[in-house]
C-alpha positions in Angstrom: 0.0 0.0 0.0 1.2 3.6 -1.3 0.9 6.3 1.6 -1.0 9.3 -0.4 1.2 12.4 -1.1 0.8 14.9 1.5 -1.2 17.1 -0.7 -3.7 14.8 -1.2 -4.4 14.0 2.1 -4.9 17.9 2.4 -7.1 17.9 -0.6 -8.8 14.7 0.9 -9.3 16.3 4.3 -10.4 19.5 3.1 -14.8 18.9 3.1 -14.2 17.1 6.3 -12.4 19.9 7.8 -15.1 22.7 6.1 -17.6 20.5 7.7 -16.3 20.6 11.0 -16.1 24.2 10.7 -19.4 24.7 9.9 -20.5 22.7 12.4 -18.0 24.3 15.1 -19.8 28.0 14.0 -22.9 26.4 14.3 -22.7 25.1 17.7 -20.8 28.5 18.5 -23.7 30.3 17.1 -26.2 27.9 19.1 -24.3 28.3 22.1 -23.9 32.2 22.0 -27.7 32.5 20.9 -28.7 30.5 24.4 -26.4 32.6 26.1 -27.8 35.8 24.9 -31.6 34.6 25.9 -30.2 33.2 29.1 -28.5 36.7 29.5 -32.2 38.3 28.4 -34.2 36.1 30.9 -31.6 36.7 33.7 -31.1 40.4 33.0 -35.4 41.1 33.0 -35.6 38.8 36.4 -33.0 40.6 37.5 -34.6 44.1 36.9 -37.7 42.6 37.8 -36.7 42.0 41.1 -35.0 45.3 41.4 -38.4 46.9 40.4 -39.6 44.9 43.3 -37.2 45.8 45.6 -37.6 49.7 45.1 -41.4 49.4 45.3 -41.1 47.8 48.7 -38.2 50.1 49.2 -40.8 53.0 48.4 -43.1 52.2 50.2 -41.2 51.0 53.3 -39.9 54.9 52.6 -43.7 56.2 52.5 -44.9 54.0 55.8 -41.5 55.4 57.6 -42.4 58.7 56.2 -45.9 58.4 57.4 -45.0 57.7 61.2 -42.4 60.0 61.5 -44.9 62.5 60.2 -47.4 61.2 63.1 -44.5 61.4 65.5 -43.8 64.8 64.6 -47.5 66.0 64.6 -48.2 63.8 67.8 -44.8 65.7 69.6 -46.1 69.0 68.1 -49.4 68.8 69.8 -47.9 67.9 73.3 -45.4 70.8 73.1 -48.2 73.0 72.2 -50.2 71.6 75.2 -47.8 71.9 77.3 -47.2 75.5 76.2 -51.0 76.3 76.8 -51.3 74.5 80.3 -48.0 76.4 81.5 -49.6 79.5 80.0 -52.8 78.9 81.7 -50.9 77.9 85.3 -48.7 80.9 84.6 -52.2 83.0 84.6 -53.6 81.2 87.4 -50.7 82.1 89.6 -50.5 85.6 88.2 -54.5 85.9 89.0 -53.7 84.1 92.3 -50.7 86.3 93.4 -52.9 89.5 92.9 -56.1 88.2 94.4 -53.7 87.8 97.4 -51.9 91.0 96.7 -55.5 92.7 97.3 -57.1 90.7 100.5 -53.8 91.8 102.1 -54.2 95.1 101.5 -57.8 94.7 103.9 -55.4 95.3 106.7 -54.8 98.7 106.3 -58.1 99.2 106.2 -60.6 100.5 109.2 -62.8 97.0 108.9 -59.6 94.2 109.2 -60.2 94.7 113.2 -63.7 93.3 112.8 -62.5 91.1 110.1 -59.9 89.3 112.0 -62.4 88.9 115.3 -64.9 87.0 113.0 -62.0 84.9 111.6 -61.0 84.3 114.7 -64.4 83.4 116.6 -64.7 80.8 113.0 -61.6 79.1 114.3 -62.7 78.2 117.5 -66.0 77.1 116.1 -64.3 74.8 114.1 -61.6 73.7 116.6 -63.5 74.4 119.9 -62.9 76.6 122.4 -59.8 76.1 123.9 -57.7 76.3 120.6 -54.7 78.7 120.4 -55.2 81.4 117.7 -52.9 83.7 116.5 -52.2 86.2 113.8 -50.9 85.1 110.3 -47.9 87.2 108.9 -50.1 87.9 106.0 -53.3 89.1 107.6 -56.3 86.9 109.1 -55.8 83.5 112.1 -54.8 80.5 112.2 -56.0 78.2 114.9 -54.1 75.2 116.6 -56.0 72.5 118.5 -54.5 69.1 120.0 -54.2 67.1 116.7 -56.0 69.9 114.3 -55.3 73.3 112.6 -57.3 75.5 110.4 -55.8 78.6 108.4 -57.8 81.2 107.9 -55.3 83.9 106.7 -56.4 86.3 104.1 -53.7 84.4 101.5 -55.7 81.1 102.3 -59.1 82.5 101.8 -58.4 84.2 98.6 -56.6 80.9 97.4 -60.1 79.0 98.5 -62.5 81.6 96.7 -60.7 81.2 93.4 -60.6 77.4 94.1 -64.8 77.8 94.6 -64.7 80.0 91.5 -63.4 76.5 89.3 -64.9 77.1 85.6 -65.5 80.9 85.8 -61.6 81.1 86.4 -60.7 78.8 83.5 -63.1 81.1 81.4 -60.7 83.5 81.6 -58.3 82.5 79.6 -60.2 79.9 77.6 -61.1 80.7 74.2 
């Protein structure tokens, strides 16, 4: 047996190797025309579930949003009732300190002896007879019995009227 010149095994060989190459493109192309739907379908799941994630993101965002806004409103109201309640006590006290300010001033006048005799007969009514009364630095008694004391000075009374007076106090400074 002859071994075929080199040539002609070249010449022989040459369909069988356009063959393979035609087959090797084809399988290339197959393979890189899966890829590219694989890289399609991963890419649109993959923006899909980045869609997702900034909708939830959004409205995780909105809800946080939302309660900090409530937090915020709910703080605002409590400041501003706090402002009004100290506004009102600050009147209170100013309304109190003056109503004292004026039943103080009864002892300059010509009926505090008169005044202070009937406070004084009121605390040994309440405590009895033997109590110890004396005179309050302010104006008015205060009574001591075993046990039991009443104060009847002119701050304590004024401080009782406005105390009586409830609502029609409020009204004042309530819209």
């Amino acid at each position: 047996m002859t071994t075929p010149a080199p040539d002609q095994t070249a010449d022989a060989l040459h369909p069988v190797r356009v063959e393979l190459l035609r087959a090797a493109h084809s399988d290339a192309e197959a393979v890189l025309a899966r890829a590219e739907r694989e890289a399609d379908t991963l890419l649109g799941q993959a923006r899909a579930e980045a869609r997702s994630i900034l909708d939830e993101a959004r409205r995780q965002g909105e809800a946080d949003g939302a309660d900090s806004a409530r937090d915020l409103r709910v703080r605002a109201r409590r400041e501003a009732r706090s402002g009004t309640l100290a506004a009102r006590r600050e009147s209170y006290e100013e309304l109190r300190r003056a109503a004292a300010e004026r039943v103080r001033e009864l002892r300059g006048t010509s009926d505090y002896t008169s005044l202070r005799e009937r406070l004084e007969r009121r605390a040994r009514v309440l405590l009895g007879p033997g109590a110890e009364v004396s005179e309050h630095a302010d104006g008015g008694v205060v009574g001591h019995a075993p046990g039991r004391r009443v104060d009847l000075s002119l701050t304590a009374l004024a401080d009782r009227a406005l105390e009586r007076m409830g609502a029609e106090v409020r009204s004042l400074w309530e819209p």
